[in-house]
N, C-alpha and C positions, 0 to 999 in steps of 0.2 A: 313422144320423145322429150327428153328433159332437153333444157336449152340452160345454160351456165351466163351471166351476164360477164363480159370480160372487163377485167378490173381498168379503172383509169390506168391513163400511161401514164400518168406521176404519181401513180400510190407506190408507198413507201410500205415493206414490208414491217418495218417499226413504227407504222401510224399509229397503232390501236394501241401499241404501250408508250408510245408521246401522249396520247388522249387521257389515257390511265394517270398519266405522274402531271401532267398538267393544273388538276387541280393542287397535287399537294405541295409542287414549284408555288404558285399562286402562294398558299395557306404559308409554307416557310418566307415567302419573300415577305409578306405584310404583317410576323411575327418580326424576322427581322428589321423593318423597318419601326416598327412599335418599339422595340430595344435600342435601336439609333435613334431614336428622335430626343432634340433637346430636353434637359431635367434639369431643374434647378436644384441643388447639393442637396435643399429640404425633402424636395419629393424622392429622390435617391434612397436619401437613407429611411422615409417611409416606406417605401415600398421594400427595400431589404428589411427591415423588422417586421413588414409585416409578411414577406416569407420567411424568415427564421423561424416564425411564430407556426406558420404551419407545415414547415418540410422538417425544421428540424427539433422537433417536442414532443416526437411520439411518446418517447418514455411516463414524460408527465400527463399524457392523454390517458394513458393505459393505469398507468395507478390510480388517476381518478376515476377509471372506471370499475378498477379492482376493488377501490376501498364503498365505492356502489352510492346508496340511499335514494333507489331510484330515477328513472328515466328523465324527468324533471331536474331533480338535482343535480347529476350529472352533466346536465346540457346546461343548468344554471352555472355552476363551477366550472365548466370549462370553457363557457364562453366570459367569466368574470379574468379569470386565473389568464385567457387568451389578450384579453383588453391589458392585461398588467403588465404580461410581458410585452408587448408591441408597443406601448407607453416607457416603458424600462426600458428599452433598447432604443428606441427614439430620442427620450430624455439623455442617454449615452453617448447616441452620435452625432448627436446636436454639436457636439465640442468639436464634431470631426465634417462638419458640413461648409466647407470650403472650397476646394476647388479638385478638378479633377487626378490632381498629384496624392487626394485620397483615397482611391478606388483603389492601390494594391491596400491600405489597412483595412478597407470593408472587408476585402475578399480572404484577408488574415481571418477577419469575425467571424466571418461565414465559415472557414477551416476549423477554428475552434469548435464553432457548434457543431460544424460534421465528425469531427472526430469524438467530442462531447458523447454527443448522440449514440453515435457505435460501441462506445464502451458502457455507457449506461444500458443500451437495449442488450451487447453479448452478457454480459455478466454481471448486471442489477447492481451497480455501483451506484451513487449519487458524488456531485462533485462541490465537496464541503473544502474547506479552507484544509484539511487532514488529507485529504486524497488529491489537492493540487498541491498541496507539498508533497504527497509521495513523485507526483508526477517529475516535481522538479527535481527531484534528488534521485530518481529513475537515474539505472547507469546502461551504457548500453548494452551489455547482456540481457536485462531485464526487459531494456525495450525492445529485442529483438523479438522475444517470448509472444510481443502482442501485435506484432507485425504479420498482417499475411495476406490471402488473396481477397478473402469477405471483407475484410476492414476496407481495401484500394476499390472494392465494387459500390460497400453502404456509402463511403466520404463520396466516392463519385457521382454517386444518383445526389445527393444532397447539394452536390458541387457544381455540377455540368451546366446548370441554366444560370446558378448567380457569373458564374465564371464568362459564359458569353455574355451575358450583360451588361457586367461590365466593362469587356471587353469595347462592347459598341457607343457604351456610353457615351453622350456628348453635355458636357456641363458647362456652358456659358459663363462667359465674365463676367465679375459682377462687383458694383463698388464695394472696398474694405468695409465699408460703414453701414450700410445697405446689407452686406451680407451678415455682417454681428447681430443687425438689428432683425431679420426674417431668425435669422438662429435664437436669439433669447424667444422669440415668440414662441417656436417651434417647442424648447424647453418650456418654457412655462405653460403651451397646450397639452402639453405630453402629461405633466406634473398634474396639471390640475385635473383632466380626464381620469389619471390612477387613482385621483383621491376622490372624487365623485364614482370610481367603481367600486372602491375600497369600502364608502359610507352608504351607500348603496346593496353594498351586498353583504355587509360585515355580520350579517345575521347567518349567513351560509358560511363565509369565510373564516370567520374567530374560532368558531369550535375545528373546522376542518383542520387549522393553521396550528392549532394546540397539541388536538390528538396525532397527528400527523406532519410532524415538523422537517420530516423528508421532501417533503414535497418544494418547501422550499428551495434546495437544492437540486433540483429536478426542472426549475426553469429554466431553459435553454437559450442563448446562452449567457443569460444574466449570471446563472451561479456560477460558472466557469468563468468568466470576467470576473465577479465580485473574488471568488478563492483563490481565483491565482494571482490577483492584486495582493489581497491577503499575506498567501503565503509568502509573497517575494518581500512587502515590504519586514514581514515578522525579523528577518534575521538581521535587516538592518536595525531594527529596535534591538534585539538581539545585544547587538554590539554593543549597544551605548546601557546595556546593561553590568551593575556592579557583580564582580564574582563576589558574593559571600564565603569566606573561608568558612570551613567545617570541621579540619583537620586539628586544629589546638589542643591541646593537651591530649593526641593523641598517640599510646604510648603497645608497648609488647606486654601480654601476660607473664603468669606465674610461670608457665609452661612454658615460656621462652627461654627460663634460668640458663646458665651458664653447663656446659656440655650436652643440653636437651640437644636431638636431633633434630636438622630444619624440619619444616612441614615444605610439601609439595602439593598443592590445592588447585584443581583444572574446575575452571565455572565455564562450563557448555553454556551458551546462547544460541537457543532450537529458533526454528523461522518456522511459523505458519503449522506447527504439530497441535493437532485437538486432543483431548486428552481421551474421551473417546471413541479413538480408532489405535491406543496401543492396549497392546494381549495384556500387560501387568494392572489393568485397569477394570477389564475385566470384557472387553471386544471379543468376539465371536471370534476373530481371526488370530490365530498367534503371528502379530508384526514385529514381539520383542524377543524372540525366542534367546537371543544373547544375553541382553539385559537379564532376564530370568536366569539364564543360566549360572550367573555370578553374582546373586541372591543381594539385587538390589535392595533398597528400599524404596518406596512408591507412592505420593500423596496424589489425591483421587479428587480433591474439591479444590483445583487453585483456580485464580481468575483472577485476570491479566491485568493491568494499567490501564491498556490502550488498545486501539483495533487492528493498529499498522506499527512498524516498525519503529518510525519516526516519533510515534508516540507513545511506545511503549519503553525501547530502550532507555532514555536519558531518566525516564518515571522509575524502575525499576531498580536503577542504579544511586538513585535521589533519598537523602536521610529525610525527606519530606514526607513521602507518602503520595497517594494520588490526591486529595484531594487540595492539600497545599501545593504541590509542585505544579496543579493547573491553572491555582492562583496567583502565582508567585510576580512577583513583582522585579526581583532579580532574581541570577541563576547563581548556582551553589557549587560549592565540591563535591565533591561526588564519592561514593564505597572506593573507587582506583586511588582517590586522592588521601584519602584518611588513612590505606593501606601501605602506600608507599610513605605516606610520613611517619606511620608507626615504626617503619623500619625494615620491612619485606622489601622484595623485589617484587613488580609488577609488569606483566606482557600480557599486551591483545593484539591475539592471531584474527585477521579479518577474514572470512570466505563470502562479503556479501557485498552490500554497498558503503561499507562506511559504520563507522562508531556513532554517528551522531553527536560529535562533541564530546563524549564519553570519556573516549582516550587520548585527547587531546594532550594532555600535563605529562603522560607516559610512557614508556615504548612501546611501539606499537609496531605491526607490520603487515600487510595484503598475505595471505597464502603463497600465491604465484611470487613473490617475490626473493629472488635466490634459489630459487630453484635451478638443477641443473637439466640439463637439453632433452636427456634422457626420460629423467622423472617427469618434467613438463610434458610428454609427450605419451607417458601413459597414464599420467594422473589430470591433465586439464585436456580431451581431446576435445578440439576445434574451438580452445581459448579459454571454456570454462571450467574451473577446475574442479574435481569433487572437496568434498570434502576433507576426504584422506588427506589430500596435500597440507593439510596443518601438521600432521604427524609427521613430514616428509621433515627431517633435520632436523627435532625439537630440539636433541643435547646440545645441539651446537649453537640455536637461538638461546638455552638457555645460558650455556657458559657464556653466551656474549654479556649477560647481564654482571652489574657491579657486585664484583668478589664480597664485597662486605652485607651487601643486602642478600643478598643470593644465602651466602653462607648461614644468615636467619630465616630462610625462609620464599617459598615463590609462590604468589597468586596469576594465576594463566589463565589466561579468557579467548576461547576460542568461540568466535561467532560463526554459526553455521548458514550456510546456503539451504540445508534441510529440504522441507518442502515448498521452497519455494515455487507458485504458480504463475501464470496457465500451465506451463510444458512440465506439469507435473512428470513424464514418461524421462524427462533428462536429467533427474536428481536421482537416478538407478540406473548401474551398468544392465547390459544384456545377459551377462551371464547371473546377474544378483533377482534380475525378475521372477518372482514365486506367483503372482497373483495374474492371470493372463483369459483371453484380451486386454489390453489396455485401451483408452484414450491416446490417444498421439497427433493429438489437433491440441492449437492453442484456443479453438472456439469451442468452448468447454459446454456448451449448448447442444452442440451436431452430434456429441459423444452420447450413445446408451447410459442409463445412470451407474451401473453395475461397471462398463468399462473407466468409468470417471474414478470411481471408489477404487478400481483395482489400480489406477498409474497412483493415484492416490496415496492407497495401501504400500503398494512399491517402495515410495520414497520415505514412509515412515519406517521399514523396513531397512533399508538404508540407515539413516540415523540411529538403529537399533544396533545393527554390524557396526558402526562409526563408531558409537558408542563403549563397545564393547571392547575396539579395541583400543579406546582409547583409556581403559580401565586394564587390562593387558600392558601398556603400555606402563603405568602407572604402578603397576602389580612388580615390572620388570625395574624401577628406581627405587622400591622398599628396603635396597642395603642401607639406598640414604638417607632417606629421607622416610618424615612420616607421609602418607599419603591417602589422597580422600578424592569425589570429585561429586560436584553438585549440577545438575542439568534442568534448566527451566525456560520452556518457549517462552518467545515475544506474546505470540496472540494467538489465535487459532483459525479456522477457515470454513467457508459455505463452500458447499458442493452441489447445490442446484437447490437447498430448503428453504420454501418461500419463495422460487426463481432468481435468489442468490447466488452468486459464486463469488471466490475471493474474500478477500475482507478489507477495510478499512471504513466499515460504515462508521456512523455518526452511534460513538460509547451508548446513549441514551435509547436509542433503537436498535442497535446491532443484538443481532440474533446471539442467544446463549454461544452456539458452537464458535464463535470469533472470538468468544471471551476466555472460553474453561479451555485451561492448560495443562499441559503434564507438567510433572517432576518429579525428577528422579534421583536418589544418591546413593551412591557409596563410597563407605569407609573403611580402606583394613583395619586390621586389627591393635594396629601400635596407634594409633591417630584417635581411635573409640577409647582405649585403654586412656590414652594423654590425655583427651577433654572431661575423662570420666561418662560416657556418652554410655545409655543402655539399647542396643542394638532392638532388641526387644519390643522396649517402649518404644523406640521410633517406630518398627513397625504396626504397632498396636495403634497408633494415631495416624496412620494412613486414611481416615474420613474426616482429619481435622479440616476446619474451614480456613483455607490461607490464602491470600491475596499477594501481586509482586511488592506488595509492601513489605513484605517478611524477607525479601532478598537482602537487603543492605545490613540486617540485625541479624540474619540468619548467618552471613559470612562471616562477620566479628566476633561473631560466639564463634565458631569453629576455627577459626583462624587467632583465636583469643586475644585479640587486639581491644586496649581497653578505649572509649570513647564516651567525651560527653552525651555522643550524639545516640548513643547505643540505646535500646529499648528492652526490655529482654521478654518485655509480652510479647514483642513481635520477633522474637526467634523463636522458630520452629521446632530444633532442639533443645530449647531452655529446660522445657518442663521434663527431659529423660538427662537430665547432667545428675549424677550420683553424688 
C-alpha cells in the first residue's frame, strides 16, 4: 500500500514559486543596489561612455566587420576604434561632470546615441554634419515618415538600463574646486589614452581612416554630437556672412523686343527621383508613360550637386558651380535673383520642406497655402498634400504677381514632394498605384526588395502624371504666352544597394544611385522657334555628360536673360540655338 506523507500545516501552496523567484528578487535587489550606490560625477560619466561604446555602436562594429582584413584585424580595430570612442565621450563629459542636476543631459546623450543607432542600423545612413542638418530642418510630415513601433522598441532596449541608472544615481557633494580639478584630470586621462591608442595603432588606423572615411561618422555618439554642433552652429556663420550681388548688369534679351510675347517657364524641382528608374531612360518599366507621350526631351547622364536636399538645392541654383559654392566663403544671389532683376517675374510654389534660402528675396508660397476647404481635403488627405495642389489656383497666383514683370515674362519654380522617403507608398494615390505589392512600412529593411522598388516605382510614376499635367497645363496658356518647362531632381536614392537606403551619404562615398539624376524638358513650339532652339539636336545629345551646374546657365539661355555671370559652355542648349 502506497502511504502519501501529509504536507506541513503551514505549507503554502505558492511555496515552490516563492523558492523559484527568490533567487531572482536576490539578483535584481543587489543590481539595484549596485546602480544606487554613491559615484562620483567622474565614474558616472565613465561608465555611461563606456556603455555607449558597447549598446550603442553596433553599426560601426558591423562595418568594420564588413570592410574585414581578417580575424586579427578586425579585433585589432575594434578594440582601437572602442578605446577612441570611450576616450571621446569621457573627454566630452568631462565638461558636464558636476553634480547630479546632470543626469537628465547624460540621459539626452544616451537618447542621441539611441536614436543615432536606429537610424544608422534601419537604413545605412551615417551622421555627417549633411545629414544632422537634414535632421534639423526635418519638418514634421517628414518626421512622422520615421516614426514607428521598431524605432520605440531599438531606442528602448538601448535606453531602459541607462534610464534606471540613472534614475538611482546618487552623486555626492563635492567641493567647486575639488571637483574642476578631478574633472581636468579626467580630461587630460581621456586625451592622452586616445593619443597613445591613436600612435599605437596608427599602422592599422591611417589607411583604414583614408580608404574608409565613413567610418568616422559612424562613432556613436561622438559623430552625432560633433554634426549636430556642426550643423547648428553653420547658420549662425551663415548670418554674418556677406550676400555677394550677382545680379548687375543683369539685363532682357533680343527676344524680349517690344510686342514679343511673354515667355511662361515652370522649373520642376523633383526630390529623391533616380534617373534609372524612369521608362524615358531606358528602365525596364514604363513609369513615364505621360512624359513619353508629349515627346519630351530627356538627358540620361546628369549628376547632382549633393546627396540631400539641403545640399543640393542652394548648389544647383548658385552661378558658382559645385565646387566653388562648397568653398565659398560668402553666399551669393542666386539664378531667382538675376531673374527677377532682369525683369521677369518670379514664384516658388513649395510642396516640401522649404527653399533653403533659395527663395528668400522672391515670392514665394507652401502649396497648402489658400487653398480652399474643399480642394484641401481631396488634394492633402491627412495634412500632406500631393503634389497636384501646386496646379490648384496657378492663374490666380500668377495674376497676383506685378503687372509690369508679369507682362515680360514668368519663371515658376515648383518644388516637388516627389519621392520623398521612407513612406515611399504615400507620394501615390490608391487609385494611381500600377506597380503592386508595395512596401507600406517606413522600415524599408522588413520590406521584400521587389515590394520596395514597386512603392518606389509608384511614386516615380506619380511625378510622371504631375508632370504631365503640368505640361497640359502649360499647353492650355500658349494663347499667351510662350511656353517651356524644364524638370531636374535634387539627388537621387538607395534602395537596399550595399545595405543603403535613402540618401544623404557623404558626396565622396555616396553610391552612384544618390547622384545620377533625371532631366527632362519641353518646349512648344513658339518658345523653340523664339530661342532658335533645334528640337532635334537637343534630342540627339540626350548622353551628353551634364552636371546641376548646367542649371543656372541653362535657364538664362532659355529665358534669354543676358548676364555677366552666364557661361554658355555650361548650357545645355547652347550648342542646338541655330
Amino acid at each position: 500500500m502506497l502511504r502519501f506523507a501529509a504536507a506541513p500545516a503551514n505549507a503554502s501552496p505558492f511555496s515552490a514559486h516563492h523558492r523559484l523567484i527568490q533567487p531572482l528578487q536576490a539578483c535584481l535587489r543587489r543590481i539595484d543596489g549596485w546602480m544606487a550606490a554613491p559615484l562620483s560625477a567622474q565614474q558616472a560619466v565613465l561608465r555611461l561612455s563606456l556603455y555607449l561604446v558597447l549598446a550603442a555602436n553596433w553599426p560601426l562594429w558591423l562595418q568594420v566587420a564588413r570592410i574585414g582584413g581578417g580575424p586579427g584585424a578586425v579585433l585589432r580595430t575594434s578594440a582601437a576604434l572602442a578605446v577612441l570612442v570611450a576616450c571621446g565621450m569621457a573627454a566630452i563629459l568631462a565638461f558636464t561632470a558636476w553634480t547630479r542636476g546632470m543626469k537628465l543631459l547624460w540621459w539626452l546623450v544616451a537618447l542621441v546615441a539611441a536614436l543615432a543607432q536606429h537610424y544608422m542600423l534601419t537604413y545605412g545612413v551615417v551622421m555627417d554634419p549633411g545629414m544632422a542638418a537634414n535632421v534639423l530642418q526635418t519638418d514634421v510630415r517628414e518626421a512622422a515618415d520615421l516614426i514607428g513601433p521598431r524605432m520605440l522598441v531599438s531606442v528602448a532596449a538601448v535606453m531602459l538600463l541607462p534610464t534606471w541608472w540613472l534614475l538611482r544615481l546618487r552623486i555626492p557633494a563635492m567641493r567647486p574646486l575639488r571637483q574642476a580639478g578631478r574633472n581636468a584630470g579626467l580630461l587630460v586621462l581621456a586625451l592622452a589614452m586616445a593619443a597613445g591608442t591613436v600612435a599605437a595603432t596608427a599602422r592599422d588606423l591611417a589607411p583604414l581612416m583614408r580608404n574608409h572615411p565613413q567610418l568616422r561618422y559612424l562613432m556613436n555618439p561622438l559623430a552625432s554630437l560633433y554634426s549636430t554642433a556642426a550643423a547648428a552652429v553653420r547658420p549662425a556663420l551663415a548670418r554674418n556672412r556677406a550676400l555677394l550681388p550677382m545680379a548687375q548688369g543683369a539685363a532682357l534679351g533680343a527676344t524680349h523686343a517690344a510686342g514679343a510675347r511673354p515667355l511662361l517657364f515652370v522649373l520642376v524641382v523633383g526630390e529623391t527621383a533616380r534617373a534609372d528608374h524612369f521608362g524615358l531612360n531606358g528602365y525596364g518599366r514604363d513609369t513615364t508613360p505621360a512624359l513619353a507621350a508629349r515627346d519630351v526631351l530627356s538627358w540620361r547622364n546628369v549628376r547632382s550637386c549633393g546627396t540631400s536636399t539641403l545640399a543640393s538645392v542652394p548648389c544647383m541654383f548658385s552661378p558658382l558651380g559645385k565646387d566653388a559654392f562648397e568653398s565659398r566663403k560668402d553666399d551669393t544671389e542666386n539664378l531667382l535673383d538675376v531673374v527677377q532683376a532682369a525683369g521677369l517675374a518670379v514664384l516658388w510654389l513649395d510642396n516640401q520642406s522649404g527653399c533653403k534660402g533659395v527663395c528668400d528675396r522672391v515670392p514665394n508660397a507652401f502649396a497648402s497655402e489658400g487653398l480652399p476647404r474643399e480642394a484641401r481635403a481631396a488634394l492633402c488627405p491627412g495634412g500632406e498634400c500631393g503634389d497636384e495642389a501646386m496646379l490648384h489656383g496657378l492663374d490666380e497666383r500668377l495674376a497676383a504677381l506685378p503687372a509690369g514683370q508679369r507682362a515680360r515674362g514668368v519663371l515658376l519654380v515648383l518644388h516637388q514632394m516627389g519621392s520623398h522617403g521612407p513612406a515611399y507608398y504615400k507620394r501615390s494615390t490608391a487609385q494611381a498605384k500600377r506597380f503592386l505589392p508595395e512596401c507600406r512600412t517606413e522600415v524599408l529593411a522588413d520590406c521584400a526588395h521587389g515590394e520596395l522598388v514597386n512603392a518606389y516605382d509608384n511614386s516615380i510614376a506619380a511625378t510622371d502624371a504631375f508632370l504631365g499635367r503640368t505640361i497640359d497645363w502649360l499647353r492650355a496658356q500658349s494663347a499667351r504666352y510662350d511656353t517651356g518647362l524644364l524638370y531636374l531632381s535634387d539627388h537621387g536614392e538607395s534602395l537596399g544597394e550595399y545595405g543603403l537606403f535613402l540618401h544623404g551619404m557623404p558626396y565622396s562615398v555616396a553610391p552612384d544611385v544618390q547622384k545620377h539624376v533625371p532631366m527632362v524638358a519641353w518646349l512648344d513650339a513658339s518658345l523653340a522657334r523664339r530661342e532658335g532652339l533645334s528640337t532635334a539636336c537637343l534630342r540627339a545629345g540626350g548622353d551628353a555628360a551634364l552636371t546641376h551646374d548646367h542649371l543656372y546657365h541653362t535657364v538664362l539661355g532659355v529665358l534669354d536673360v543676358r548676364s555677366p555671370t552666364y557661361q554658355s559652355a555650361l548650357d545645355a542648349f547652347a550648342g542646338c540655338r541655330e
